[in-house]
N, CA, C and O atoms as a DFTB+ gen file, in Angstrom:
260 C
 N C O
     1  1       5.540      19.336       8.705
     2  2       4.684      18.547       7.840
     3  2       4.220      17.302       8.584
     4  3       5.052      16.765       9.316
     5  1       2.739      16.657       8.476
     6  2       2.462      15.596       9.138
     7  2       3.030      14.738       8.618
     8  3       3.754      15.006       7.660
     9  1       2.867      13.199       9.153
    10  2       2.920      12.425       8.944
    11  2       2.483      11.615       7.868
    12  3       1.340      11.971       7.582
    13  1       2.825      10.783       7.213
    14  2       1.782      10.255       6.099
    15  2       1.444       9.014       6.543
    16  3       2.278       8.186       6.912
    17  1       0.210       8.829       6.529
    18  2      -0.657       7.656       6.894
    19  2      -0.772       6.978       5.756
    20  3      -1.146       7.382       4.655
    21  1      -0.268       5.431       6.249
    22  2      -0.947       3.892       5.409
    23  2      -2.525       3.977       5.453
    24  3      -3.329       4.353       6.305
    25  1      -2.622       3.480       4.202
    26  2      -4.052       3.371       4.020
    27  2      -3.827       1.371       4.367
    28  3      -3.205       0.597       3.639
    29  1      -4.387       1.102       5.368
    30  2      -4.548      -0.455       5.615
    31  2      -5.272      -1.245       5.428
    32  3      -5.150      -2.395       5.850
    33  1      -6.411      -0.735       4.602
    34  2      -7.691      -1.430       3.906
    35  2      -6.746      -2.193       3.026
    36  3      -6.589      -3.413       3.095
    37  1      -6.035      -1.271       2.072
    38  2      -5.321      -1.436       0.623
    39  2      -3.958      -2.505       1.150
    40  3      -3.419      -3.407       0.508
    41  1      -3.729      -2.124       2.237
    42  2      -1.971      -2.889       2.476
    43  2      -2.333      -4.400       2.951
    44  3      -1.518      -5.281       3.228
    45  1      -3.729      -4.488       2.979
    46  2      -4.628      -6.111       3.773
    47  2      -4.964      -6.474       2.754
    48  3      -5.936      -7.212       2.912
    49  1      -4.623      -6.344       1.429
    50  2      -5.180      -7.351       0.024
    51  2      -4.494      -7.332      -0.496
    52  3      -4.619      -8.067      -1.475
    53  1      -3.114      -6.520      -0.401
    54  2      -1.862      -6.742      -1.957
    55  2      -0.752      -7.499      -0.682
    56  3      -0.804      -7.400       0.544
    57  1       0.259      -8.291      -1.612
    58  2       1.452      -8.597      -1.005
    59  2       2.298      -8.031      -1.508
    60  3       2.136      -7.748      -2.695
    61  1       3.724      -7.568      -0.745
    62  2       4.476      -6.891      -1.362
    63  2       6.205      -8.012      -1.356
    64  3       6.671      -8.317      -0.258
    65  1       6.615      -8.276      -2.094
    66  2       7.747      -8.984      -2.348
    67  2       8.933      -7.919      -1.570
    68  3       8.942      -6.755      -1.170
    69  1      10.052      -9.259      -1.635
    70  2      11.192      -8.504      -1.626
    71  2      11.917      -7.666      -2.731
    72  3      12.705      -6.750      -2.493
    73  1      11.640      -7.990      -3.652
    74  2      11.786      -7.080      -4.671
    75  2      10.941      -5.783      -4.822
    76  3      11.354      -5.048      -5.718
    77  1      10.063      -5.426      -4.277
    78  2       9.333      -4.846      -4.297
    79  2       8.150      -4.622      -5.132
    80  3       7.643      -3.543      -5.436
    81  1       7.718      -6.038      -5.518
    82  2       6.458      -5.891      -6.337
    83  2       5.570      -6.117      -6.013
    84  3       5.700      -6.943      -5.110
    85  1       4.199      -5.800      -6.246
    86  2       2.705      -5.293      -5.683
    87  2       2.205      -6.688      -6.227
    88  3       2.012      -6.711      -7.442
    89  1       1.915      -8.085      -5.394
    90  2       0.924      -8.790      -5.818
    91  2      -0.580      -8.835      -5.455
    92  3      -0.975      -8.238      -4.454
    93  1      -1.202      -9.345      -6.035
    94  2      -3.407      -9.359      -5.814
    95  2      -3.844     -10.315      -6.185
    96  3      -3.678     -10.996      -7.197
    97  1      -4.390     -10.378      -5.400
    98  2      -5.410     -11.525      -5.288
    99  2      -6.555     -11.280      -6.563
   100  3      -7.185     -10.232      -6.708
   101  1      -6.685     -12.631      -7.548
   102  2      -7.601     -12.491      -8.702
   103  2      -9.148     -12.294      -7.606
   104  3      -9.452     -12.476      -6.427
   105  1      -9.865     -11.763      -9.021
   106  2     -11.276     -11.141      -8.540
   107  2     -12.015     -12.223      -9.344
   108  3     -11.646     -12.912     -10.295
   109  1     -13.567     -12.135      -8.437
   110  2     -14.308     -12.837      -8.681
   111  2     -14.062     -14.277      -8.486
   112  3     -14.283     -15.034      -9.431
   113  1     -13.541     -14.832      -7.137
   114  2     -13.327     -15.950      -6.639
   115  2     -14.434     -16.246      -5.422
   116  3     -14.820     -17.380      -5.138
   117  1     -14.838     -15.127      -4.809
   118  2     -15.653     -15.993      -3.664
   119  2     -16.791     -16.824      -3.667
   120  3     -16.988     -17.717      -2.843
   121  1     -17.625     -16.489      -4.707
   122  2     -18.662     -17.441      -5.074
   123  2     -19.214     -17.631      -6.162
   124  3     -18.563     -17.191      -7.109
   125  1     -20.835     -18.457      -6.598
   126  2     -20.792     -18.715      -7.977
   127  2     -19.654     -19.439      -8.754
   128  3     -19.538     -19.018      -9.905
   129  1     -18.936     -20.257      -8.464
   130  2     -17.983     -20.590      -9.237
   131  2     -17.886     -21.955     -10.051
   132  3     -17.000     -22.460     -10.740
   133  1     -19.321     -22.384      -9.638
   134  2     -19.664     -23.711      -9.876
   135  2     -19.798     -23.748     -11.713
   136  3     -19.436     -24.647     -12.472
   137  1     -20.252     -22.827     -11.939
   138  2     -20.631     -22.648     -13.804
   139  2     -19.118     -22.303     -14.604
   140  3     -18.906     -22.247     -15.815
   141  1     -18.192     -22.102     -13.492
   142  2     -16.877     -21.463     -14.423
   143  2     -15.936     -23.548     -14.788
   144  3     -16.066     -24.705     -14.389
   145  1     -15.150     -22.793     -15.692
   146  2     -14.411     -24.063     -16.360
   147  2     -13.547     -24.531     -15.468
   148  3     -13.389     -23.887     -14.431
   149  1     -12.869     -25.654     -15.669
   150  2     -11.701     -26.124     -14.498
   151  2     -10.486     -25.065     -14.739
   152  3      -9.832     -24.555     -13.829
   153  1     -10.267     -24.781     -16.407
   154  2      -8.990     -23.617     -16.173
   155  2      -9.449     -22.277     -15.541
   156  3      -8.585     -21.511     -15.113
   157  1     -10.728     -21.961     -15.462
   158  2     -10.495     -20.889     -14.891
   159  2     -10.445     -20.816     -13.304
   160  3      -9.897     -19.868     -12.742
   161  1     -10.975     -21.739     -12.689
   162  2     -11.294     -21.685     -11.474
   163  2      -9.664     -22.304     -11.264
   164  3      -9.703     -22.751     -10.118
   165  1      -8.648     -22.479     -11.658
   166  2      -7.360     -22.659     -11.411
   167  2      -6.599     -21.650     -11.409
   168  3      -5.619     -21.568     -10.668
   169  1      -6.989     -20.653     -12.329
   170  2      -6.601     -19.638     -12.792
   171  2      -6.461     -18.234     -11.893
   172  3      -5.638     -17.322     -11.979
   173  1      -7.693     -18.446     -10.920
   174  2      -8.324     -17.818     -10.121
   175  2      -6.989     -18.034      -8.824
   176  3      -6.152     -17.298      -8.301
   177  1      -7.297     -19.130      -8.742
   178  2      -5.936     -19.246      -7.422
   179  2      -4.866     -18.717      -7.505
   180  3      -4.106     -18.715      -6.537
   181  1      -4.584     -18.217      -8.520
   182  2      -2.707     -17.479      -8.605
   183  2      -2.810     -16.002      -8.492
   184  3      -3.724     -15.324      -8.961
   185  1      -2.007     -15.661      -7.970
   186  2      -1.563     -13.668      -7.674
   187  2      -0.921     -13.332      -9.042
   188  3      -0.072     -13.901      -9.728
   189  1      -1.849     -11.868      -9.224
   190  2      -1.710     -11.559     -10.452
   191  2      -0.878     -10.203      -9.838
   192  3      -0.935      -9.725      -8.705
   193  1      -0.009      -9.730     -11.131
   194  2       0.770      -8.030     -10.555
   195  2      -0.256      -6.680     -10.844
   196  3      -1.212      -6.989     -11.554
   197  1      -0.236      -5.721     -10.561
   198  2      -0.281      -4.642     -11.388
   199  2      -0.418      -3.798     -12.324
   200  3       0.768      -3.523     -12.510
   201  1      -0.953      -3.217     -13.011
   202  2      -0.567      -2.501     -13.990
   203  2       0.409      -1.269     -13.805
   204  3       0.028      -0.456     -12.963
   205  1       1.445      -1.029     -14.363
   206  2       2.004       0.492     -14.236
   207  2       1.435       1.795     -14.193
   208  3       2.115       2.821     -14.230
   209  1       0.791       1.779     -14.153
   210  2      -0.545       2.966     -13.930
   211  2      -0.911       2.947     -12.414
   212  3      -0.898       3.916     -11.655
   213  1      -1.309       1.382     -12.055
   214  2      -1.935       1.177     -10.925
   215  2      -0.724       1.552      -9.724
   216  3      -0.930       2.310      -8.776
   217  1       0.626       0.813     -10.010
   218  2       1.440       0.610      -9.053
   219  2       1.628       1.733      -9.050
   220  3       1.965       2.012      -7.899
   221  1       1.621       2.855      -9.824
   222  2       2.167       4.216      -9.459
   223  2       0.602       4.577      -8.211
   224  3       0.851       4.402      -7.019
   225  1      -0.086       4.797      -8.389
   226  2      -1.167       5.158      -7.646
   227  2      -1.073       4.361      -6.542
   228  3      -1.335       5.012      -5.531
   229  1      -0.777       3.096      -6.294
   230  2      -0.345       2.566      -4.911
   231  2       0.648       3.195      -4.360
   232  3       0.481       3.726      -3.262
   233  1       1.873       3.257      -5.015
   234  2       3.311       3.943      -4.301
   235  2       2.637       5.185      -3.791
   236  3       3.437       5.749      -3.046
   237  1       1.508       5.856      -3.872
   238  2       1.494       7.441      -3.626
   239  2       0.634       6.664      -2.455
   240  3       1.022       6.958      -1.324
   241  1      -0.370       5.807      -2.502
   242  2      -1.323       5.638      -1.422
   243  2      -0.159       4.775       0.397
   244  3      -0.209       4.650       1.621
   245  1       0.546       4.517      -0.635
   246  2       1.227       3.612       0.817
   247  2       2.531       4.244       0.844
   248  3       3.333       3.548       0.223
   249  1       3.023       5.237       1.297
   250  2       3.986       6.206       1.504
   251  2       4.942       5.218       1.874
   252  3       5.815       5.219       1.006
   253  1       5.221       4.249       2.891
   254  2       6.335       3.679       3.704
   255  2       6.769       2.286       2.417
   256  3       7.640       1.438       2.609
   257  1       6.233       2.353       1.648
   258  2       6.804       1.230       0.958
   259  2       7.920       1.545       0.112
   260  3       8.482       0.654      -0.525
C-alpha cells in the first residue's frame, strides 16, 4: 500500500495543539475592514476551532496527525 500524502495547502492555515485540536484562522480579515465595528474587527483576530463534521474530514485529509 502507498504511502499517504499530507495535503500542505490545508496543514499551512490550521494549527494543531498539543492536545490535538484543529485551530483557524477567522475569515474575512484581509481587507475592507474599515466599515466593520471595533468588536468585530477584534473578533477577527482570535483562532476559532472546528466543527465535528469538519475535524473528521481533516483527520482523513492529514493522515500523520
Amino acid at each position: 500500500m502507498p504511502k499517504l500524502k499530507t495535503r500542505k495547502a490545508l496543514l499551512k492555515r490550521i494549527k494543531i495543539t498539543g492536545g490535538k485540536k484543529i485551530l483557524r484562522r477567522k475569515v474575512h480579515q484581509s481587507h475592507f475592514n474599515a466599515k466593520d465595528s471595533g468588536s468585530q474587527t477584534r473578533n477577527k483576530r482570535k483562532t476559532s476551532s472546528f466543527l465535528p463534521v469538519d475535524r473528521k474530514i481533516i483527520k482523513k485529509v492529514l493522515p500523520q496527525i
